[in-house]
C-alpha positions as a printed NumPy array, in Angstrom:
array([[  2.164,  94.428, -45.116],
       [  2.356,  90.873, -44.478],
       [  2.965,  88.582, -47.765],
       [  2.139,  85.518, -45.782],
       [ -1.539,  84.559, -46.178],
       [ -3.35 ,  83.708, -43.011],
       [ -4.368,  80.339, -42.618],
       [ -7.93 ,  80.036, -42.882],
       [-10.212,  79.852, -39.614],
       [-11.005,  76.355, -38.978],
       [-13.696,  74.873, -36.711],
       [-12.577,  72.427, -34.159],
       [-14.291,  69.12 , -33.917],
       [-16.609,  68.192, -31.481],
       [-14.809,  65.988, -28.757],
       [-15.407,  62.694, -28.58 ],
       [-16.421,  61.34 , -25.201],
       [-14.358,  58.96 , -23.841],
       [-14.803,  57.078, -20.17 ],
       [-11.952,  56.534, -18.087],
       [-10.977,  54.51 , -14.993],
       [ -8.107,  55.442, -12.766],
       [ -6.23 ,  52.218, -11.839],
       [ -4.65 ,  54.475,  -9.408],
       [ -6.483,  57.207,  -7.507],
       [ -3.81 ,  59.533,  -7.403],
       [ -2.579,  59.195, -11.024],
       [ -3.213,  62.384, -12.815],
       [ -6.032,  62.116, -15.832],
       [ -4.188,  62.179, -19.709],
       [ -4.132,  65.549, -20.497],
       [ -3.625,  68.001, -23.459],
       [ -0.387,  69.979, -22.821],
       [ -0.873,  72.7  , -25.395],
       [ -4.4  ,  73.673, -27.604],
       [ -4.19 ,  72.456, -30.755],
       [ -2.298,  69.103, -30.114],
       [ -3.163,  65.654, -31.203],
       [ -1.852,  63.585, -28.421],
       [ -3.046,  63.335, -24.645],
       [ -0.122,  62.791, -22.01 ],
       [  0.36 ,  59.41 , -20.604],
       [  2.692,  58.726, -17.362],
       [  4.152,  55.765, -15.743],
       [  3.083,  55.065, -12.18 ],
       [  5.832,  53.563, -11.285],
       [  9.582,  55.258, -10.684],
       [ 12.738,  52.628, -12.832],
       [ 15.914,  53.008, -14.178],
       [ 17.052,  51.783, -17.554],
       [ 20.706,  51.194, -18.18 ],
       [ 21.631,  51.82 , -21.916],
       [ 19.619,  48.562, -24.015],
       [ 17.102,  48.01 , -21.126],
       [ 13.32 ,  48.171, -21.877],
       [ 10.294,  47.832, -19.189],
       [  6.409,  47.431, -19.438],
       [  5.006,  50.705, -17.951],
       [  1.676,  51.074, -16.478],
       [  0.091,  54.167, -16.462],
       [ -2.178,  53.794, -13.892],
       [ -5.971,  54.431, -16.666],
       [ -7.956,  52.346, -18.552],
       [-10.356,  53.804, -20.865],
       [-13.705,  52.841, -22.984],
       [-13.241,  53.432, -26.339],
       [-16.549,  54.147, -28.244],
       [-17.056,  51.884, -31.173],
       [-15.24 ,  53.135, -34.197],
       [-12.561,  54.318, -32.38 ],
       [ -9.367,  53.238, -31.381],
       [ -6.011,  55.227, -29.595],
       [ -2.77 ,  54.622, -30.167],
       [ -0.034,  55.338, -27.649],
       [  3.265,  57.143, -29.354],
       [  6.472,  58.287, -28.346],
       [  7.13 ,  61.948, -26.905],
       [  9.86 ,  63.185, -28.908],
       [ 11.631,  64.931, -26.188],
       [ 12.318,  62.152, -24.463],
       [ 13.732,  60.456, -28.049],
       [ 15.835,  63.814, -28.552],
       [ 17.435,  63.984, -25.424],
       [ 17.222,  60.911, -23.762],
       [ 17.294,  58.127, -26.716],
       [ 13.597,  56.493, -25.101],
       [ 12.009,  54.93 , -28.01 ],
       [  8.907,  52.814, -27.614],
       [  9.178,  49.332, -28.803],
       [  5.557,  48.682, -30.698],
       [  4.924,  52.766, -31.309],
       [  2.391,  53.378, -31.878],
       [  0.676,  51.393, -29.625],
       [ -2.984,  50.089, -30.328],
       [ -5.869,  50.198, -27.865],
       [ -8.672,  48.829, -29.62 ],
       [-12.307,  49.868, -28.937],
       [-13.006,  46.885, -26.76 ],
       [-10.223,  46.573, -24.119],
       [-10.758,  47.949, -21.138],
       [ -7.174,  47.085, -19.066],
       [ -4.854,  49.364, -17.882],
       [ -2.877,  51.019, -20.773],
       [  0.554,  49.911, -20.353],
       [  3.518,  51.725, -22.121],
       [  7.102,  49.785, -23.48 ],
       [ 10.458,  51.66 , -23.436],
       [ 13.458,  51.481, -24.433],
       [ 16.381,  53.092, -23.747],
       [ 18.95 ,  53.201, -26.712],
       [ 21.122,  55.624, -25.808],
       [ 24.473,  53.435, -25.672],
       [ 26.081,  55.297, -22.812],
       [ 23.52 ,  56.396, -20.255],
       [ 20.922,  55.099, -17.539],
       [ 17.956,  57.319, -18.138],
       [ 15.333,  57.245, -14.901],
       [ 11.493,  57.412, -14.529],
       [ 10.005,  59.094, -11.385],
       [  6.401,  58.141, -10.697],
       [  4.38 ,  59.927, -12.721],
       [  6.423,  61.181, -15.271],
       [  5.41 ,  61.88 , -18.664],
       [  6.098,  58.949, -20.636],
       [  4.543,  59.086, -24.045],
       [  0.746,  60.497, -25.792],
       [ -2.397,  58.985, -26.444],
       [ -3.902,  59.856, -29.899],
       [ -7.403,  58.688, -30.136],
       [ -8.939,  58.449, -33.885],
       [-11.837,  56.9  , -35.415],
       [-11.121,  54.065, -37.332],
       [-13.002,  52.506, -40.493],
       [-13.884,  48.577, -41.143],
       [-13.019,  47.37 , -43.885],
       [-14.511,  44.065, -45.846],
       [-11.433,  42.008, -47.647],
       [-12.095,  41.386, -51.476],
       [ -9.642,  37.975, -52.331],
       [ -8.705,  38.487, -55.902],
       [ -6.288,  36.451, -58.166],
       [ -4.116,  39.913, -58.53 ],
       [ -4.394,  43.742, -57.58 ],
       [ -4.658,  46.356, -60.428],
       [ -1.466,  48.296, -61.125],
       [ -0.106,  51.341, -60.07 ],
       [  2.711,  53.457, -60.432],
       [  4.169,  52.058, -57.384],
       [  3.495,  48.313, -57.783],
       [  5.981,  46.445, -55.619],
       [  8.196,  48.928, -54.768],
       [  8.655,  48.714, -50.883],
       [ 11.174,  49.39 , -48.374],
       [ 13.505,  53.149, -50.021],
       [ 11.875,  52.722, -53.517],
       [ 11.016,  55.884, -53.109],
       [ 14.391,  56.954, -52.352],
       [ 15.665,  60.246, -50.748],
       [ 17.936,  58.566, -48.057],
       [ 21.591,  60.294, -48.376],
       [ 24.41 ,  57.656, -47.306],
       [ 27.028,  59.359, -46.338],
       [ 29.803,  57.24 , -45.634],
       [ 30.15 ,  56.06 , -49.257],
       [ 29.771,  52.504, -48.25 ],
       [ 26.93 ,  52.549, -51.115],
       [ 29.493,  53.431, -53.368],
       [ 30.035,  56.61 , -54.749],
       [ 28.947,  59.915, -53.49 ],
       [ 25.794,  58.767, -52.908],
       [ 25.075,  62.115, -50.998],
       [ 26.083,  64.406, -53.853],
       [ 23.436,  62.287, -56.153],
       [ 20.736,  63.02 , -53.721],
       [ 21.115,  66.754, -53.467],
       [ 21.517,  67.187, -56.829],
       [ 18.483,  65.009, -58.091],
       [ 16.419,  67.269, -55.335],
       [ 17.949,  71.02 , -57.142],
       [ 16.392,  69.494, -60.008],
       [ 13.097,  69.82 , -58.775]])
């Protein structure tokens, strides 16, 4: 007997239709590695090497017609974050409804040690495409409050330091604030 409820069945979404142009007739179409997942797989179409720092403008070889409402953002696969330190330098990404020029991808490779090398088309990061809502700005002399208010970058705490450089055992405050829970 299983104690674990069962999620409940959901009904996909209908897909959206989306046009796309191959920039280069052999690149393979974005596709959807696994059911379920958000993000459509983008490669480069073009094999380079990154020494440890190094960043580079990828093309991917599509270029896609967004219908209106829409836009798709390009992010990072984590894989190549875990084990190679790529990182993409304006994740995510933003294709907006009305371009239509070949999405192009920017790494980065941080790992401090090692070159890490593209082959023509490799996976190089996911497209997520989500409908988007316009919004009308309201100027007003000041915002009504919230429990927040200013509070911006770690107000809401839960970073551990470690080292102690914060003072203290920063670490052992953390923990102990979450037990409390």
């Amino acid at each position: 007997m299983s104690l674990t409820p069962s999620p409940a069945p959901v009904s996909p979404a209908s897909p959206v239709d989306v046009l796309i142009r191959r920039v280069d007739p052999d690149v393979p179409l974005p596709v959807y590695a696994h059911p379920g997942d958000a993000g459509a797989d983008l490669v480069t179409r073009e094999a380079v090497e990154l020494a440890p720092g190094e960043r580079a403008v990828l093309p991917t070889g599509v270029s896609i017609a967004l219908p209106d409402g829409y836009a798709a953002f390009v992010h990072p696969r984590s894989g190549l974050a875990a084990r190679c330190g790529v990182a993409l330098v304006n994740a995510p990404g933003t294709i907006d409804a009305g371009y239509r020029g070949e999405i192009k991808v920017i790494v980065v490779n941080l790992d401090p040690r090692d070159s890490v090398r593209f082959e023509k088309y490799d996976r190089i990061a996911q497209l997520v495409v989500q409908q988007v809502e316009k919004v009308r700005f309201h100027e007003v002399a000041e915002l009504p409050g919230s429990a927040r208010a200013e509070g911006g970058f770690g107000s809401t705490g839960g970073h551990a330091v470690v080292d102690g450089s914060a003072g203290g055992n920063r670490y052992a405050s953390v923990v102990s604030d979450r037990e409390g829970q």
